[in-house]
N, C-alpha and C positions, 0 to 999 in steps of 0.2 A: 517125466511122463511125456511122449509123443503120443498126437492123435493115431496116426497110425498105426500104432500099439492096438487101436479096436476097432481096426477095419471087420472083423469077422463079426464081434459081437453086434459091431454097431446094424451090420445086416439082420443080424438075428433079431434083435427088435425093432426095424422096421418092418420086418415079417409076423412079430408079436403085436405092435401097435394095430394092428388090421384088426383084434379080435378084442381092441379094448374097448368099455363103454362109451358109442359114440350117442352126439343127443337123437335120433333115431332109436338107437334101441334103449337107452332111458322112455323115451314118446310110449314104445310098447309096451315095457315094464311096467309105468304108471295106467296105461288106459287098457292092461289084458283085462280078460273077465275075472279070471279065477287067478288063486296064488299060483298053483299050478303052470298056468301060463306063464306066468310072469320070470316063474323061475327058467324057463326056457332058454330064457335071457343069457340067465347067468352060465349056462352051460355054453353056450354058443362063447362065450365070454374065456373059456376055457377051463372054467372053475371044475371042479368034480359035481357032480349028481349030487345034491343033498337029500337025507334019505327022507326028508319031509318038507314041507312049507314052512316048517314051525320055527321062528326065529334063533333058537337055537344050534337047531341042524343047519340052516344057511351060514352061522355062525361059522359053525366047525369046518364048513365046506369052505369060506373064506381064509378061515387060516391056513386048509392044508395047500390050497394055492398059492398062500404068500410065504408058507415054509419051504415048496417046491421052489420056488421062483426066485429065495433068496440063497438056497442053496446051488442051484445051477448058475445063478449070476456068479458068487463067490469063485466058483471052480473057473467060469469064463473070463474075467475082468483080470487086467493086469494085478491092478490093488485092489485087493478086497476090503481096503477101509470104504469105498464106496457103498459099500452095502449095509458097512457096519454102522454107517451115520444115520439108516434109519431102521436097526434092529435096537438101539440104545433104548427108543424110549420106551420100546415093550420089556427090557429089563428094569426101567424106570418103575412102569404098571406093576410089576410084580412085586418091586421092593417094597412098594405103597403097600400093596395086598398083605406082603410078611409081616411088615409092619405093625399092623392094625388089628392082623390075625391073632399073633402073639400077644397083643397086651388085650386085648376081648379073648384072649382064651380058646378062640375060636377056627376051626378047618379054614384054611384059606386054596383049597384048591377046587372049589367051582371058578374062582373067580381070577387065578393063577391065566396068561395068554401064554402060548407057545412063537417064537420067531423071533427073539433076542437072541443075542451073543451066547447067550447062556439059555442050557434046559433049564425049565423052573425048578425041579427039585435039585439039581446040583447047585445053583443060584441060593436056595433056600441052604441047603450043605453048607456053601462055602461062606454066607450071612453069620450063620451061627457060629462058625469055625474061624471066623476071622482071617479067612485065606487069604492072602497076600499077593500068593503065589495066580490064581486062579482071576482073581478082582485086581480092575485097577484102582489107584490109591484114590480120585478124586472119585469115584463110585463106594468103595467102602470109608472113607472118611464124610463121604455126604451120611448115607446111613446111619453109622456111629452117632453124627449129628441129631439125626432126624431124633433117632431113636430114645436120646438124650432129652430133647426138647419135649418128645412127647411125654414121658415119663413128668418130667416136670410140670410142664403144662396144661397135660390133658388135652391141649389142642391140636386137632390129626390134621389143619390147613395150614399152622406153620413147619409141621412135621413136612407135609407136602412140597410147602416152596423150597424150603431148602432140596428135596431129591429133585426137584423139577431145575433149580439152579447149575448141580450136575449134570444134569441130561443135559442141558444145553451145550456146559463149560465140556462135556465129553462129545458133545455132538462137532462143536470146533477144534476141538482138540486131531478127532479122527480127523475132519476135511483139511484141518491144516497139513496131516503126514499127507496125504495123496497127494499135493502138491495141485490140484484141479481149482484154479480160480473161477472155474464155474459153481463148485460145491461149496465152496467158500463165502461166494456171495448168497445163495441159496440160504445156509445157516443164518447168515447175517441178517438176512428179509427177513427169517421166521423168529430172529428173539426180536428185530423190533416188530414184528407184528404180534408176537406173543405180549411184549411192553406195553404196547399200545390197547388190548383189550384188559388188561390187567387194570392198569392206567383209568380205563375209562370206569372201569369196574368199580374201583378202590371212591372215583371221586363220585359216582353217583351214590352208594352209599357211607362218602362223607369220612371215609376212613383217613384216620391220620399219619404222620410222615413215617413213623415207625412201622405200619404196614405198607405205607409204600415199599420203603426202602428194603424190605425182605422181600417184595412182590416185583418189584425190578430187577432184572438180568442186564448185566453185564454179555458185551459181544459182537451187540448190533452196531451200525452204522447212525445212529441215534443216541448220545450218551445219556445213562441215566441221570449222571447229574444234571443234563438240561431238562429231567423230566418232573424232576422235584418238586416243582412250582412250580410249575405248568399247572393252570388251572385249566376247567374246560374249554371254553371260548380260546383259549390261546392253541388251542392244538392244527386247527390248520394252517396254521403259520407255523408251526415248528415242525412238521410232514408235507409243508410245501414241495413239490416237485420232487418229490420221490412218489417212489409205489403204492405209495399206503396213504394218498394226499386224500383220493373220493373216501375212505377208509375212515380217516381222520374226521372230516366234516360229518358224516355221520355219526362219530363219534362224540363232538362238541354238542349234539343237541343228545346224545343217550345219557352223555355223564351227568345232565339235570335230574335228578330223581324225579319218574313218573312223566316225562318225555322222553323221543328219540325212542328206537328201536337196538337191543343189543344185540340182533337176531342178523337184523342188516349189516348194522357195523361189524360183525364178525364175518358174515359174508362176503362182503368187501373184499376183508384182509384175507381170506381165501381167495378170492378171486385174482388179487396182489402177485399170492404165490403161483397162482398155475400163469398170471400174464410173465413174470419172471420166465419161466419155463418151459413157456411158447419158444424162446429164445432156441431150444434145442430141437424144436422140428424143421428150423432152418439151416441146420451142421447137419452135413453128411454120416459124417464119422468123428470120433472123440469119445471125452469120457462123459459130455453133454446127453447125448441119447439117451446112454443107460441112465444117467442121473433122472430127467425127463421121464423116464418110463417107470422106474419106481416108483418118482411121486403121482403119479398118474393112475398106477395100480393101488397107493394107498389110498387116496381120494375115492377112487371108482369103488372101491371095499365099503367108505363110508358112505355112499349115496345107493348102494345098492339097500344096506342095513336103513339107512333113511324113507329109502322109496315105500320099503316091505311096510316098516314099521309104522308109515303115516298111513298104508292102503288099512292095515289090521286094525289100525285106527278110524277108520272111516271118513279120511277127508277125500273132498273130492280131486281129481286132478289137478286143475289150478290151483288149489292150494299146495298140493305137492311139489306145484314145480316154484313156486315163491321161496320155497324153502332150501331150492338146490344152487349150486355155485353153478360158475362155468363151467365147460368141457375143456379138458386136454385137448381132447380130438372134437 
């Protein structure tokens, strides 16, 4: 891979970044009058028109943006495993959905996302049919897994860790073929930030080593066997001087049951990943920008669904904004 392989792209999205959620039009999303207004936003934003205010229709209006925008990335990008590193986890979502649908007996397509690798219902096909061909193996032998566990168990969060342990192991798997040491470390921050809220999770309620060890991933820069024993109090010493250190320390007072904030502490480690990421508004060109501008548009996806969802809700502006991460931009 040469950066200048994406001189072209890398213009295109500095010319796309201009219309991404900066905290100015977050400021007006949260303090318009009406949803109406608000959604104004999101058009200016370049989304489509959603054909209501109603969480839903914003819903759909968000996906056909991130369906546009990963298919036009694909056809642009030298390697399209770039893109492919962050359609995996919404074939993660789906498998969870199949999953859970099938053994409740139940329709799983309100709840099926569009913008992985795979349509849902070919996804759903190639599930049942054991395709080979179609699926990669560490994607359908996670399933198999799940599907197994669940059966036995009846428990749908071990079913989960294990598909959630593949998303990751396919999330490196993809940034390793591009060859981009920038996506590489990228994946690496998000399982140990994934580890780290897990982590904190498991010890505030007290859960023992055999949920740990299905609840840690493998991949990060952090090994899970140093996370083993790690009790709370010791975590900011073991995230010292990495990314995820202010992360951490808010973590060591959440992991006490009925202290700390896990609202924060996950905030943080959002915050972790967009500082990581800041890194690529200062490259020109590379496979940095694009990398940057996905996770930027999938972020801006979540804060918009956030902003909506706390206004419908009735909080006032400051508390809206307690609850949002940094900017990209």
């Amino acid at each position: 891979m040469k950066d200048t392989d994406y001189l072209t792209i890398s213009a295109r999205v500095r010319v796309w970044e201009t219309r991404l959620l900066t905290a100015e039009r977050r400021e007006r999303m949260i303090d318009a009058r009406t949803p109406e207004e608000a959604l104004k936003v999101l058009t200016e934003c370049g989304y489509p028109e959603p054909e209501s205010a109603a969480l839903p229709a914003v819903d759909r209006a968000l996906t056909r943006g991130r369906q546009a925008l990963f298919a036009e990335l694909k056809k642009a990008v030298p390697e399209p495993g770039l893109v492919e590193v962050f359609q995996i986890k919404y074939d993660t979502h789906n498998a969870k959905v199949l999953l859970k649908a099938a053994a409740m007996g139940e329709d799983p397509g309100r709840l099926l996302m569009e913008g992985g690798r795979y349509d849902p219902h070919t996804l759903a096909q190639a599930l049942a049919d054991r395709d080979t061909e179609k699926l990669s193996p560490v994607f359908l032998d996670a399933y198999e897994q799940a599907k197994a566990v669940l059966a036995d168990t009846g428990d749908p969060q071990r079913a989960d860790l294990i598909l959630d342990a593949a998303c990751y192991a396919e999330m490196s798997i993809a940034a390793q073929k591009t060859g981009s040491g920038f996506l590489k470390g990228y994946v690496r921050l998000s399982v140990d930030a994934a580890n780290l809220r897990a982590l904190v999770r498991c010890l505030r309620a007290g859960a023992g080593q055999e949920l740990k060890k299905a609840a840690l991933l493998p991949g990060g820069d952090v090994p899970t066997t140093a996370l083993l024993e790690v009790k709370g109090e010791d975590l900011p010493a073991r995230y010292k001087n990495t990314p995820l250190e202010k992360a951490a320390l808010l973590g060591a007072e959440a992991a006490r049951p009925g202290e700390g904030s896990l609202t924060e502490m996950e905030r943080a480690c959002d915050n972790a990943l967009v500082g990581y990421l800041a890194q690529a508004r200062r490259i020109p060109f590379g496979e940095q920008p694009v990398v940057g501008y996905l996770c930027a548009r999938e972020a801006e996806a979540t804060t918009v669904r956030t902003i909506l969802a706390l206004r419908n809700a009735g909080l006032a502006g400051d508390a809206i904004r307690e609850r949002l991460g940094e900017s990209y931009v």
